[in-house]
C-alpha positions in Angstrom: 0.0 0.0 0.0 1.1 3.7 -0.6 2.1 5.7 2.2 2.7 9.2 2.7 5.7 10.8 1.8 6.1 7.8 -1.1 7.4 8.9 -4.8 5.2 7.6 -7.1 4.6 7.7 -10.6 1.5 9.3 -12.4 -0.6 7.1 -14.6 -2.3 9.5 -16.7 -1.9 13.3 -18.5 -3.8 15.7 -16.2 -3.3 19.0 -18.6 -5.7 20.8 -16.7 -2.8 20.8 -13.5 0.1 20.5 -16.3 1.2 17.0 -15.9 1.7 14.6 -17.6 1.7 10.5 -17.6 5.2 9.3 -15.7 5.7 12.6 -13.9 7.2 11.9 -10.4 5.0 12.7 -7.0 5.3 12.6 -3.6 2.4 11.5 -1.7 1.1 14.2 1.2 -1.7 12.6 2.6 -3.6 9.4 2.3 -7.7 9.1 2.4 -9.4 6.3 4.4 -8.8 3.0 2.7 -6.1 4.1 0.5 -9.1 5.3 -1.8 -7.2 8.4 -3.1 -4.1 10.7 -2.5 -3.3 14.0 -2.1 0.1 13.9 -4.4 2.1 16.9 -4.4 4.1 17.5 -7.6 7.0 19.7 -7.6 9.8 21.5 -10.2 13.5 20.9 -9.6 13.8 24.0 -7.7 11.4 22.7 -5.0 8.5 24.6 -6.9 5.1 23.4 -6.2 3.5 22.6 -9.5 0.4 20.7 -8.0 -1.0 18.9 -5.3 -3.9 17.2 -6.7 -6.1 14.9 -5.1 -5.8 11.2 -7.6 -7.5 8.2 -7.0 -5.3 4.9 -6.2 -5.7 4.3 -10.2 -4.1 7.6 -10.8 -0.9 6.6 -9.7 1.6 3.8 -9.3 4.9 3.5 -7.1 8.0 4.2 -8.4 10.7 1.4 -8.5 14.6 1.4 -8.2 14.2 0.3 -12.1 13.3 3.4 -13.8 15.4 6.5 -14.1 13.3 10.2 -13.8 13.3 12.1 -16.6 13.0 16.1 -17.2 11.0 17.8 -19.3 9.9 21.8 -19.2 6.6 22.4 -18.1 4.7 24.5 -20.4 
């Protein structure tokens, strides 16, 4: 199960918040039952982009087999 303060990874495009499938999270709070997320979403600066409440489909976790990657947001 997720926990807060987890990376995970998004599962879909959300261009209304300016992400995108893959981006990298971090997890800020957890609803009852693991139901849904608050995921916070943030530039390399330490920026916050987003914090978006996703349910569990939304996201996945990230594993020490991917690398991130960067893109600009627009």
């Amino acid at each position: 199960m997720t926990g807060e303060l987890d990376t995970v990874v998004l599962t879909r495009d959300l261009p209304e918040q300016r992400l995108c499938k893959g981006d990298l999270g971090a997890v800020v709070h957890v609803h009852p039952d693991g139901e849904a997320y608050e995921v916070e979403f943030i530039t390399l600066d330490g920026g916050t982009l987003a914090v978006v409440t996703l349910p569990a489909d939304a996201i996945r976790a990230a594993t020490g087999r991917e690398i991130a990657h960067v893109r600009e947001v627009a």
